[in-house]
N, C-alpha and C positions, 0 to 999 in steps of 0.2 A: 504493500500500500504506500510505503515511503514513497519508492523507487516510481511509481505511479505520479502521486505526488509532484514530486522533483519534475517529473519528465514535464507533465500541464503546466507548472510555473513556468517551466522554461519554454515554452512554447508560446504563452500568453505574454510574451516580451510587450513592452510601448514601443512604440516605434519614433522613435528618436527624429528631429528635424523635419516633421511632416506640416505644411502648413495647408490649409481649407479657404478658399478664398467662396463664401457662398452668397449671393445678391439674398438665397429663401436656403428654406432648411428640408424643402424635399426633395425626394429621390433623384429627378430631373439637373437640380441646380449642383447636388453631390458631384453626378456624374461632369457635369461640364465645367465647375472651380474648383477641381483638386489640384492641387501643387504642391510637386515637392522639391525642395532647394530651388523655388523658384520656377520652376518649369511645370508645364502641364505634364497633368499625370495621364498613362495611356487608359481612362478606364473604357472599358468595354459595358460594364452592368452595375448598376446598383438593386438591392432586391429587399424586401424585409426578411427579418431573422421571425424566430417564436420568441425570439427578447424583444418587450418592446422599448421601441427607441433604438435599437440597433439594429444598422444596418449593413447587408454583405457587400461588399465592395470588390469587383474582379478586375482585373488589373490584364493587358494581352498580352501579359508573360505566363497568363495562367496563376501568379497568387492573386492570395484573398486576404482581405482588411477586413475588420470588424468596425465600423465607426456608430460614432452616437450620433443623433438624430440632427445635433447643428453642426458636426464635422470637426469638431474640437480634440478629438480624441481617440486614437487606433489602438488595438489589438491587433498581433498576428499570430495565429496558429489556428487551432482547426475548432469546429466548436461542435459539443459534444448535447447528446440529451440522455437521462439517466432514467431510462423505462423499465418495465417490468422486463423487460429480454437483458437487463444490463445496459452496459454505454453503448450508443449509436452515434459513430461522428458523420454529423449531419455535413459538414464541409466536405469527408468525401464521397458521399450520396450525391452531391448537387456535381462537384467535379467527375464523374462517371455518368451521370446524367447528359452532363456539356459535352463529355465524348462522345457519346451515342450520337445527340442531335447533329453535332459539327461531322460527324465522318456519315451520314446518312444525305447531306447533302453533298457528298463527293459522286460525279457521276461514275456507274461501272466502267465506263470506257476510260475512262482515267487511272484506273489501277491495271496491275499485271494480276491477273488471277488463275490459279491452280484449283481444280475441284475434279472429284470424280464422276461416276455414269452417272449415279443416284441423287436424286434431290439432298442437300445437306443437311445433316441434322444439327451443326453449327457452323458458324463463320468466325475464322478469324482475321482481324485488320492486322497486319505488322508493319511498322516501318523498320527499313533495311537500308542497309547500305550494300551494294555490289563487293564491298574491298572490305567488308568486317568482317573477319574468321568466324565470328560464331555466329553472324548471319549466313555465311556459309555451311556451317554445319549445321544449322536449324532446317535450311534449306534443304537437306538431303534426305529431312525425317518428312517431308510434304508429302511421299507419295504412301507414306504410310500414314499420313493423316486423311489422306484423299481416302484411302481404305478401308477405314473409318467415317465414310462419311462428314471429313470434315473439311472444308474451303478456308483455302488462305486467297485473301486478299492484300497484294504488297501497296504500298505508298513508300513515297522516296523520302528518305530523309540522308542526305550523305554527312554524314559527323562530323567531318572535319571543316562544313561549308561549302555556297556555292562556286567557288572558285579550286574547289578540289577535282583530285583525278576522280574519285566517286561521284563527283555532280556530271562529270562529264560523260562517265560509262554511263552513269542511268539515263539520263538525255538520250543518250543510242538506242539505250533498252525501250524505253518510254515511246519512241519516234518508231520502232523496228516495227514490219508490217505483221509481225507475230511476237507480242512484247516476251510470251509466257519461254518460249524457245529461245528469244537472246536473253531473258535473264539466268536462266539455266545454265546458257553455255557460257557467260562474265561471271557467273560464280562458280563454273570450270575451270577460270581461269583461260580462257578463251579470248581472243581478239575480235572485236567487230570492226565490218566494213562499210559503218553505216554513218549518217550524220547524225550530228549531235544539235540537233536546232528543236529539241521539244525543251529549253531551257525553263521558259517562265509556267510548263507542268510543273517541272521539279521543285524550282523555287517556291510556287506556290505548296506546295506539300510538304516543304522542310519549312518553312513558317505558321503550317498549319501544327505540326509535328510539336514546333517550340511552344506557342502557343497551350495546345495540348499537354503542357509537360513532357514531352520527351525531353531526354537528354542523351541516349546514348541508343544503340544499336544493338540487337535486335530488341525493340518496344511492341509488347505483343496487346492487343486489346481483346479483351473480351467481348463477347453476347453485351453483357450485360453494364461493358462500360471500364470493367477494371481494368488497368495495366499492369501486365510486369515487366521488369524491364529482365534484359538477357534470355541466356539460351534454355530452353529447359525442351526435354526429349518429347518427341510425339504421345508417347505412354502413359507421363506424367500428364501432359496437357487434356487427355483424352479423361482421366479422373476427374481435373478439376470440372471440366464439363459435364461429366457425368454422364459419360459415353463408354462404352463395353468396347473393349478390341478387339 
């Protein structure tokens, strides 16, 4: 319970140098006078909490503020509600939620997608990098996820940025008149002879990716909105869903 303790104080930090410039004190005026060290702040959403007088504040790096009703005052870390099931952190409810809706407006023809004969009995979203070893070896457990009934759908995100060798191979892959075939064979380790001019796909999917919280490679999402980040085997994957091999 300490240990519990410790961890929520520390999470519930003030946020130090945050200034609120608001003409009104609702929702609307939040989102368009935040400033901080002077500069506007990127927010994306203001929302209410079940606190009242507190409001969520999301930010298009993907954090979340906690602010009070005239903007004088932040929290950061995640905010919790303490039900008959135990603690529910409502912070990451509402961020798996924002996953869903933002990658459901991605069109199909904009991912590279892998699936078997059968109607799937889940989807998964990953963002990849062509040049990440263990996006490469996740890659290799696809067609036994396919076997299983389960669809991967990739989005680009290259790690290192868009001016990397991985922004450039996925552009090829992205642009290729069979994307599912050249990413296969660039994470073969294979050469393509193709052009690289699907740039501003890319970009738009490694900013959607940051956005989203990704940070690293391979960022697997779930059905239902969760992330994990890194490699984990077809077999494992296939429990958490709750699909038989």
């Amino acid at each position: 319970m300490r240990r519990f303790c410790k961890t929520l104080m520390g999470a519930l930090l003030v946020v130090a140098g945050l200034h609120v410039a608001l003409a009104e004190t609702d929702t609307q005026a939040l989102q368009q006078g935040l400033t901080i060290n002077g500069e506007k702040a990127p927010v994306t959403s203001v929302k209410q909490t079940p606190l009242e007088g507190i409001l969520e504040v999301r930010l298009e790096s993907g954090e979340t503020l906690y602010s009070d009703s005239e903007g004088k005052h932040f929290v950061v870390g995640d905010l919790f509600v303490n039900g008959e099931q135990g603690l529910v952190n409502l912070t990451q409810q509402a961020r798996d939620k924002d996953r869903i809706e933002r990658l459901a407006k991605v069109p199909q023809k904009d991912k590279v997608i892998f699936r078997g004969e059968k109607t799937p009995k889940a989807t998964l979203m990953i963002f990849t990098d062509v040049t990440c070893p263990y996006c490469r070896k996740l890659h290799e457990e696809v067609p036994r996820l396919n076997e299983m009934d389960v669809a991967v759908e990739y989005l680009a995100f290259p790690r290192s940025g868009l001016k990397s060798e991985g922004a450039r191979l996925m552009s090829q892959v992205w642009c290729a008149s069979n994307p599912s075939e050249a990413m296969s064979a660039v994470k073969r380790g294979e050469t393509l002879d193709l052009a690289a001019d699907c740039d501003n796909l890319v970009a738009d999917q490694y900013h959607l990716g940051r956005e989203l919280g990704v940070q690293g490679t391979p960022a697997i999402v779930l059905p239902d909105g969760r992330m994990i980040p890194g490699y984990v085997p077809a077999d494992r994957l296939a429990k958490i869903l709750n699909i038989e091999g």
